[in-house]
One Martini backbone bead per residue (centre of mass of N, CA, C, O) as a GRO file, in nm:
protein
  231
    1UNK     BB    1   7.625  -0.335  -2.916
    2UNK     BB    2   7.583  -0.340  -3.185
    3UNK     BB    3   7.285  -0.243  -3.240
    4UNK     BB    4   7.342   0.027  -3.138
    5UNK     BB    5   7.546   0.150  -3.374
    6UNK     BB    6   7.451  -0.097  -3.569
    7UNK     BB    7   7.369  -0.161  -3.949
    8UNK     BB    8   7.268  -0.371  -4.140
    9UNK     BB    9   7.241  -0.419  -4.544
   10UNK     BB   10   7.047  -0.485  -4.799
   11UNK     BB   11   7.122  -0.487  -5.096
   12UNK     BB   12   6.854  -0.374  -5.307
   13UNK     BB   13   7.004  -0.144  -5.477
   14UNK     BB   14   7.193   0.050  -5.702
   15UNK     BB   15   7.274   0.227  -5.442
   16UNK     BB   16   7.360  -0.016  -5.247
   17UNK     BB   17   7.603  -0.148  -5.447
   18UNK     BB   18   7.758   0.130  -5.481
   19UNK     BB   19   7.870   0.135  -5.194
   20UNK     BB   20   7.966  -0.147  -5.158
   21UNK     BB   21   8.194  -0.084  -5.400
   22UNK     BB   22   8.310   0.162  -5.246
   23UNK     BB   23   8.435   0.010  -4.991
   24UNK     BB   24   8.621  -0.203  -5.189
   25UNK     BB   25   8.794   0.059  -5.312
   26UNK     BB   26   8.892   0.150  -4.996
   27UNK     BB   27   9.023  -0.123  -4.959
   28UNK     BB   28   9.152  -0.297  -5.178
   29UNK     BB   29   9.290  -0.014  -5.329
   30UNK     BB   30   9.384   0.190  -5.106
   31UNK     BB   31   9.488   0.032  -4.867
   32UNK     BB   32   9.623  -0.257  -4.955
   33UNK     BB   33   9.643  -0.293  -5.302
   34UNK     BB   34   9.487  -0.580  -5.412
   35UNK     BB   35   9.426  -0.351  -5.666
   36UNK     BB   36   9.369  -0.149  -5.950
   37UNK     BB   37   9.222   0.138  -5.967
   38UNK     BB   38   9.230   0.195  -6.242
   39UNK     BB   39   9.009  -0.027  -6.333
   40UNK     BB   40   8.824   0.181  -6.109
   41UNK     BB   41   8.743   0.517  -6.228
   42UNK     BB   42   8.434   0.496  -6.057
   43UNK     BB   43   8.515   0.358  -5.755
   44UNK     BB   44   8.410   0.026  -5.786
   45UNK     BB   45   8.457  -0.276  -5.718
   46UNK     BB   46   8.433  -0.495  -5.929
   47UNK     BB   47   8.273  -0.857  -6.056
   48UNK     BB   48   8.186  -1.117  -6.196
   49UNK     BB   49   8.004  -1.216  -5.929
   50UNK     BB   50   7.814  -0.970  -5.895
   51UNK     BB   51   7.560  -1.111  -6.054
   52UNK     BB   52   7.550  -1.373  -5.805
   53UNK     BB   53   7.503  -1.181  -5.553
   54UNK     BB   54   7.501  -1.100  -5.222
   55UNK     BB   55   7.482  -0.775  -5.022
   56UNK     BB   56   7.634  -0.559  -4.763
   57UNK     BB   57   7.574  -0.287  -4.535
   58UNK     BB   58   7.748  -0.087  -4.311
   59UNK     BB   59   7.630   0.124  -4.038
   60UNK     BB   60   7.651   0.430  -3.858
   61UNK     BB   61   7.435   0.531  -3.644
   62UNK     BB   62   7.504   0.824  -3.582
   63UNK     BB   63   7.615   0.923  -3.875
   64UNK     BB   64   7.580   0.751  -4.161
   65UNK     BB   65   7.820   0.577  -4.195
   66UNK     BB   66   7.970   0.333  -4.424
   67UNK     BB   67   8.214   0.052  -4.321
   68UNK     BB   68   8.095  -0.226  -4.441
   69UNK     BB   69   8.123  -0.528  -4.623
   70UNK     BB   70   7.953  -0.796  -4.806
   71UNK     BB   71   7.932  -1.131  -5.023
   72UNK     BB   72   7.720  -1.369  -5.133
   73UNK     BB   73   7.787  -1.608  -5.334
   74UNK     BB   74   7.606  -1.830  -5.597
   75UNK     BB   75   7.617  -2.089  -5.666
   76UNK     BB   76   7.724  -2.206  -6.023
   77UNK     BB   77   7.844  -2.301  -6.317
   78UNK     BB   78   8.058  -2.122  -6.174
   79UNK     BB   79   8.350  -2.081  -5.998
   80UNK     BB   80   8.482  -2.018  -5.737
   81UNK     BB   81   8.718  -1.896  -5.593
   82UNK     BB   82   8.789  -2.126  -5.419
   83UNK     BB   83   8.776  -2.325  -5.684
   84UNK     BB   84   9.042  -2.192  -5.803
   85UNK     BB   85   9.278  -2.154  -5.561
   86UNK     BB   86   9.183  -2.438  -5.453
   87UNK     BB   87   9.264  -2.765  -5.318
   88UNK     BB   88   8.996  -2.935  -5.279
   89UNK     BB   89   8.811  -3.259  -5.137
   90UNK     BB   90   8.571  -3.110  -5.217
   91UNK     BB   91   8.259  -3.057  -5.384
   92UNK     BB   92   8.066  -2.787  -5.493
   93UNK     BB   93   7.695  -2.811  -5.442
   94UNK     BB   94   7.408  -2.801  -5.446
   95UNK     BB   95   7.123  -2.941  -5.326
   96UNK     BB   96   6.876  -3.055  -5.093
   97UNK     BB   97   6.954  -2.889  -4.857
   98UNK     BB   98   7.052  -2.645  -5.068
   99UNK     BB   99   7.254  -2.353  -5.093
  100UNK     BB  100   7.551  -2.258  -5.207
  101UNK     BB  101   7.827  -2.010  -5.074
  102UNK     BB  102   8.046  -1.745  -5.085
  103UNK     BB  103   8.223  -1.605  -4.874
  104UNK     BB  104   8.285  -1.245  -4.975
  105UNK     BB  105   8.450  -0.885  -4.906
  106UNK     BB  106   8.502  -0.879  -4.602
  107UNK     BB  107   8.477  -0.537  -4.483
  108UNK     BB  108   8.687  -0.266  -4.339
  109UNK     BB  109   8.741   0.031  -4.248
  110UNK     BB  110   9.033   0.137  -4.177
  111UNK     BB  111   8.933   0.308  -3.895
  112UNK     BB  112   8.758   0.085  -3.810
  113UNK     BB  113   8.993  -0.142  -3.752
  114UNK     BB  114   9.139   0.100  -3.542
  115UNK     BB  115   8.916   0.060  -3.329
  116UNK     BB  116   8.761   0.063  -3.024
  117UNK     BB  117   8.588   0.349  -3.004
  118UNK     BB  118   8.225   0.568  -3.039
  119UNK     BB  119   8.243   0.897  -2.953
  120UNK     BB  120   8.312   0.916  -3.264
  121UNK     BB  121   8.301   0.948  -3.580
  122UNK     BB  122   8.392   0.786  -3.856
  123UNK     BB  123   8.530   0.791  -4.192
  124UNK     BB  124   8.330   0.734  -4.362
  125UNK     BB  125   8.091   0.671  -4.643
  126UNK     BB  126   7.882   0.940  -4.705
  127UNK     BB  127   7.462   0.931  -4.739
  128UNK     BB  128   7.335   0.944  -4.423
  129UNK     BB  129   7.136   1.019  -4.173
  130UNK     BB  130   7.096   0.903  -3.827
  131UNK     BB  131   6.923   0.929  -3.567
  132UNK     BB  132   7.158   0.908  -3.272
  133UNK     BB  133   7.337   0.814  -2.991
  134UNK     BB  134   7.599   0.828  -2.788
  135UNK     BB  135   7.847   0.710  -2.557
  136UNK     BB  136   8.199   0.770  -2.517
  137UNK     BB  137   8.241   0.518  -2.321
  138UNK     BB  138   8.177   0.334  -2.477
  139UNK     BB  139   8.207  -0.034  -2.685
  140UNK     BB  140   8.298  -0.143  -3.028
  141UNK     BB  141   8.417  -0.415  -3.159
  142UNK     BB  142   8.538  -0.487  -3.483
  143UNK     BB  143   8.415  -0.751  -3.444
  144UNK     BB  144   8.131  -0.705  -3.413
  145UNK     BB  145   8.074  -0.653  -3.679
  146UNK     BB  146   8.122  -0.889  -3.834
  147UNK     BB  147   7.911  -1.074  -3.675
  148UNK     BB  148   7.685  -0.882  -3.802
  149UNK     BB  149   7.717  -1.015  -4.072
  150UNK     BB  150   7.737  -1.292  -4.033
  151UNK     BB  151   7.426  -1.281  -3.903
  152UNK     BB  152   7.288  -1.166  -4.199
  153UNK     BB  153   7.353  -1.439  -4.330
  154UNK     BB  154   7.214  -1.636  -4.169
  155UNK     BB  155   6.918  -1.516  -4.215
  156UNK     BB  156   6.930  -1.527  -4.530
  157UNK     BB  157   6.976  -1.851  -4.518
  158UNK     BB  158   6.725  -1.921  -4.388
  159UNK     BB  159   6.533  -1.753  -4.611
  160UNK     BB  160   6.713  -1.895  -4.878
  161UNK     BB  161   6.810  -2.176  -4.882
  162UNK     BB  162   7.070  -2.212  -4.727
  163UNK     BB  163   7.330  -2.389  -4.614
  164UNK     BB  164   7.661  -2.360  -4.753
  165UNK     BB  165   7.939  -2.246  -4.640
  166UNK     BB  166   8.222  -2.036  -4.822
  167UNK     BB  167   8.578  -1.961  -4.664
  168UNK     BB  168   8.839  -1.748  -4.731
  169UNK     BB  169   9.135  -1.725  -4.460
  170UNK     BB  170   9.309  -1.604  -4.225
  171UNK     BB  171   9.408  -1.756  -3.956
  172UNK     BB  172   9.340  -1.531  -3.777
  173UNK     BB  173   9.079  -1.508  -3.802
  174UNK     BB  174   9.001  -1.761  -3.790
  175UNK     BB  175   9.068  -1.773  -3.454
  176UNK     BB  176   8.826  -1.574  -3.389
  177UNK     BB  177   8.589  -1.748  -3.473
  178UNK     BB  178   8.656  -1.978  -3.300
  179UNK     BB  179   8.620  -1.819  -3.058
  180UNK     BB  180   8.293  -1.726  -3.083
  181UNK     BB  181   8.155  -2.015  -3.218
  182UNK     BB  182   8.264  -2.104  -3.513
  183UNK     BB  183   8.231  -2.377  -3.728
  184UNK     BB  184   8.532  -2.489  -3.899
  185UNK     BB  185   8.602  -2.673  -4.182
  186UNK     BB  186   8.904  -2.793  -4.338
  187UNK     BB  187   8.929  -2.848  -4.741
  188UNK     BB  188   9.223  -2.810  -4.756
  189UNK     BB  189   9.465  -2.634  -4.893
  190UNK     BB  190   9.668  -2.380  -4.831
  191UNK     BB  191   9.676  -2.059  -5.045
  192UNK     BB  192   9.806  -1.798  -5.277
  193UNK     BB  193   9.587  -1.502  -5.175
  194UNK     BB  194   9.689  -1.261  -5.083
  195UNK     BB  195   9.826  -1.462  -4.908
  196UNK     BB  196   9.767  -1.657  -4.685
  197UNK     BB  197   9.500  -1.932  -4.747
  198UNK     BB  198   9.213  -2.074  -4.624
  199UNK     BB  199   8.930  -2.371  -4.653
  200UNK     BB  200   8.582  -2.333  -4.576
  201UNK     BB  201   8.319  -2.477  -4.385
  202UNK     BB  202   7.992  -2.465  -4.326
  203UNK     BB  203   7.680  -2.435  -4.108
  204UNK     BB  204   7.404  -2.229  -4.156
  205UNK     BB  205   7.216  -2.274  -3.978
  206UNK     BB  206   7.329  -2.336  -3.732
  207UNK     BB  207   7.471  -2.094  -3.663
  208UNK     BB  208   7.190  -1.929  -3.664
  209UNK     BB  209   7.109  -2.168  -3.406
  210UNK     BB  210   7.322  -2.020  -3.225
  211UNK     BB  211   7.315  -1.888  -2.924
  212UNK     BB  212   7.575  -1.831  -2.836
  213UNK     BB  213   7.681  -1.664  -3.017
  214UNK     BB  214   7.459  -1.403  -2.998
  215UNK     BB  215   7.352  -1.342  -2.716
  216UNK     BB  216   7.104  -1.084  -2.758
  217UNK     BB  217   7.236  -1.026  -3.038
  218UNK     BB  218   7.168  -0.931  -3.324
  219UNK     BB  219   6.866  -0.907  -3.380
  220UNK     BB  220   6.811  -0.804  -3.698
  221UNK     BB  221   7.048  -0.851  -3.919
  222UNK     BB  222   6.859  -0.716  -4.156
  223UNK     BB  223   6.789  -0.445  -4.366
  224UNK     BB  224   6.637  -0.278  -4.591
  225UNK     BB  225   6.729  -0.029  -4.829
  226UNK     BB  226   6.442   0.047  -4.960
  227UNK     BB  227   6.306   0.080  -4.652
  228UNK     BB  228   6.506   0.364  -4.617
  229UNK     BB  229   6.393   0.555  -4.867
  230UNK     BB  230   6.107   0.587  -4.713
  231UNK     BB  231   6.183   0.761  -4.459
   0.00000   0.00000   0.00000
């Protein structure tokens, strides 16, 4: 089913990362109030991490509105986001595995968060047309959308030599993931940013080749954003 709606996109390009940024900016700032708005007068919420991190953004397929984005921290000598607001049992590093990264500022528009049917285009954030169908009467869970990020990090993981996964997040969340068969291994004490957040290590490649978790979805996991403005 996501396939049908949905395209993840890796932001390779400065106008795909301000999209990025902007979406961050209405989840954030506005839906949330997580941020101060103030702060990013041209509507983009950005931070120190976004100079070594990998961005991705998810696509309406019918309407061509972007309503979620995704990214991957690149772990460097500066401490991960995980790393400074919790107490782990184990020290994050690069290692012969692999490189390591924190999942960070998964999120959906608040509209896409409260659907559950998609015979309508939701109210994302509109930047060109992508021509296709959908049925009225169709399905697809805005959990599928999150799956198709998490897929879209395992393939870029497996394709650039990432291993290790660190990831905080709401108990909620967890067994959402934890029951779709992500294994998350718990790494220290639940800590307080926004909320109690747990924080999580995971296996990149494994999961990546758990085919139990995708069974026959989310077959394309992400395309490049600058091979979409020469179509």
């Amino acid at each position: 089913m996501f396939d049908h709606y949905y395209e993840v996109f890796l932001a390779d390009t400065q106008q795909s990362k301000e999209i990025h940024y902007s979406i961050r900016y209405h989840v954030y700032c506005e839906e949330m109030g997580f941020e101060n708005k103030d702060d990013f007068p041209l509507e983009q919420e950005s931070d120190e991490y976004d100079g070594h991190s990998v961005h991705f953004i998810v696509s309406h397929k019918p309407s061509g509105h972007w309503v979620g984005d995704m990214r991957l921290i690149i772990k460097n000598e500066q401490l991960l986001p995980i790393e400074r607001l919790c107490v782990l049992n184990e020290s994050i590093k690069n290692d012969a595995s692999g490189l390591s990264v924190e999942i960070s500022r998964l999120c959906l528009l608040k509209e896409i968060r409260r659907r559950s049917t998609d015979g309508l285009p939701p109210f994302g954030i509109g930047n060109y047309h992508i021509n296709s169908q959908v049925a009225n009467n169709e399905r697809c869970d805005n959990r599928d959308i999150i799956w198709g990020m998490i897929y879209a990090a395992a393939k870029y993981s497996f394709n650039h030599d990432i291993a290790h996964w660190y990831y905080m997040t709401t108990r909620a969340l967890d067994k959402v993931l934890r029951k779709g068969g992500l294994d998350m291994v718990v790494i220290g004490d639940p800590c307080q940013h926004k909320g109690v957040r747990y924080p999580f290590k995971m296996d990149a490649l494994s999961t990546y080749h758990n085919d139990l978790i995708w069974k026959g979805d989310y077959n394309k996991g992400y395309s490049l954003f600058s091979e979409l403005q020469h179509h």
